[in-house]
N, C-alpha and C positions, 0 to 999 in steps of 0.2 A: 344638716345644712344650716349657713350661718343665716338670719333673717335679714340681714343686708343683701348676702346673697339671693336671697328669693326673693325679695322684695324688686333686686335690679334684674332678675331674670322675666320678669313679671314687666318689667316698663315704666319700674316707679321712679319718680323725677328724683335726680342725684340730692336735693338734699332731702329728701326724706331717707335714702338710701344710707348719706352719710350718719344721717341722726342714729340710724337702726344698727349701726358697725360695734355700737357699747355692747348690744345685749346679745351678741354670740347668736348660743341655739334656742335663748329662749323667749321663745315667740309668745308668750300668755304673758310674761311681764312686759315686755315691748306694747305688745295690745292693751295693758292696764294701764301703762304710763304714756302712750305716747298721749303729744299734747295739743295735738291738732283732729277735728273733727272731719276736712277734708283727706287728710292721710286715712285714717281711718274706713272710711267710704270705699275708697279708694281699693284699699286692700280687701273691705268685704266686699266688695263687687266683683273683681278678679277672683275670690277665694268662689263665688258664685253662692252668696245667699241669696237666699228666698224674694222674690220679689214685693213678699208682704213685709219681710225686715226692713229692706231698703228704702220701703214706701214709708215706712213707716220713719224712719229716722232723717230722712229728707224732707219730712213734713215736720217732726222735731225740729231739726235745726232752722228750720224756715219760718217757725214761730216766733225764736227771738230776735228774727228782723223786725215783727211788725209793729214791735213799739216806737219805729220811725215814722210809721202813716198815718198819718193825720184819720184817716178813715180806713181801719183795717175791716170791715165785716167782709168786705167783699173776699177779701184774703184770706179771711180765717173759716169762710163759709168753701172755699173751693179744698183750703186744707183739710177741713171736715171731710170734705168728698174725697180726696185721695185718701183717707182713712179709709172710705166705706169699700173703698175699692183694694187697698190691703186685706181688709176683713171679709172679702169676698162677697161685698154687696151689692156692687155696680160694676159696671165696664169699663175697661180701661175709654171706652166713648165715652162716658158721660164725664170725663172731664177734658174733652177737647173744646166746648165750648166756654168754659170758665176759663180758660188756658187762652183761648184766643181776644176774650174782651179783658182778662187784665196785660195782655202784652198789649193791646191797643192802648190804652189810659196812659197817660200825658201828666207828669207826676212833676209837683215845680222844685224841686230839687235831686241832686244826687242821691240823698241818701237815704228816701223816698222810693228813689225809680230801682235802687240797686236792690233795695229790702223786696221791692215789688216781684222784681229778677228772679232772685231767692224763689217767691214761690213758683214763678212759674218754673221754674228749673226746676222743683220739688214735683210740680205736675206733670213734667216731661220725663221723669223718674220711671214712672208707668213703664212707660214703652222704651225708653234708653237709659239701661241702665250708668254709663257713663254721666247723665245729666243729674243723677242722685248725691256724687263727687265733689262735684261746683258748685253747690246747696252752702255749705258752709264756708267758700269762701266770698260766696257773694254777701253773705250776712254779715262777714268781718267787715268787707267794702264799705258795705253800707254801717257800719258803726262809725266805720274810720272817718266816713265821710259826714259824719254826725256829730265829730268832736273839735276842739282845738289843737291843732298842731301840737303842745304841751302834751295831750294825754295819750298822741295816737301808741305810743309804746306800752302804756300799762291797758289802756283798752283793748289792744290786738292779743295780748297774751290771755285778758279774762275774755274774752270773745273763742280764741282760740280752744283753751279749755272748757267753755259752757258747749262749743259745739261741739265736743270729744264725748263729754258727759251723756251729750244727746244721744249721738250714737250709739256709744256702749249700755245705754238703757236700751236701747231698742235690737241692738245689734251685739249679745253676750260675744267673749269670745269662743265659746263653745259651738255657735254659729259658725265661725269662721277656720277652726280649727280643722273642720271636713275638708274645707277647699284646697288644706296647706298641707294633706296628706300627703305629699307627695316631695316635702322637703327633707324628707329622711333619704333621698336617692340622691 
């Protein structure tokens, strides 16, 4: 099966589908190159990794929002936690209360409030894995929204690709390759 094809069978938005049309059947170079971090996600969610890969690479990509916040510990102390709850430390409860006082915080800009987003969408990962997905492109948001008009095109491509990078450290595609058994039918 062609990996455009399983990607559109699966419910991936037309242009990631369109992008996948070059690489035929081969799905581990598609996964090496593709250039997007929420594509990515995307597909290892559906292919159905591990809820510690996931965890884990939503807390990745959601790191390099926080050089937007003027005061990340808060952030970076709840990412810690979604770690420990990847590493089978904690409950997926113990980060519902970190989850609910940084979506309460009142952030004086966009690009602030969108990097903020990022992680709590990272901590909603837990329990939906759908929310693991949206991890990287709230991080682009909040770049985008961090820059000059001039640079939004060269920062969304290096944005794009740090959050691919992310991924594929956390999320090989040998992970993801179990999911997609099933493209050979």
């Amino acid at each position: 099966m062609r990996v455009a094809e399983y990607l559109q069978q699966r419910g991936a938005h037309h242009d990631v589908v369109h992008w996948a049309e070059a690489y035929d059947q081969d799905f581990a170079r598609a996964y090496a190159e593709c250039p997007r971090g929420d594509w990515l996600l995307a597909v290892a969610v559906r292919a159905g990794v591990t809820p510690q890969a996931r965890c884990l690479a939503a807390a990745a990509c959601a790191r390099l929002g926080l050089t937007w916040l003027d005061a990340p510990e808060q952030a970076q102390a709840a990412l810690g936690l979604l770690e420990q709850f990847a590493q089978g430390q904690v409950s997926a409860d113990a980060l519902a209360e970190p989850r609910a006082r940084l979506q309460g915080q009142e952030l004086p800009d966009p690009a602030s409030a969108t990097a903020l987003s990022a992680v709590v969408l990272a901590l909603s990962s837990a329990t939906d894995p759908e929310a693991a997905a949206m991890v990287p492109s709230a991080v682009l948001q909040a770049a985008m929204f961090a820059v000059a008009d001039c640079a939004v095109m060269s920062l969304m491509r290096h944005t794009q690709q740090e959050t691919a990078e992310a991924v594929r450290a956390h999320i090989p595609y040998a992970l993801v390759v179990g999911g997609c058994e099933d493209r050979e039918r």
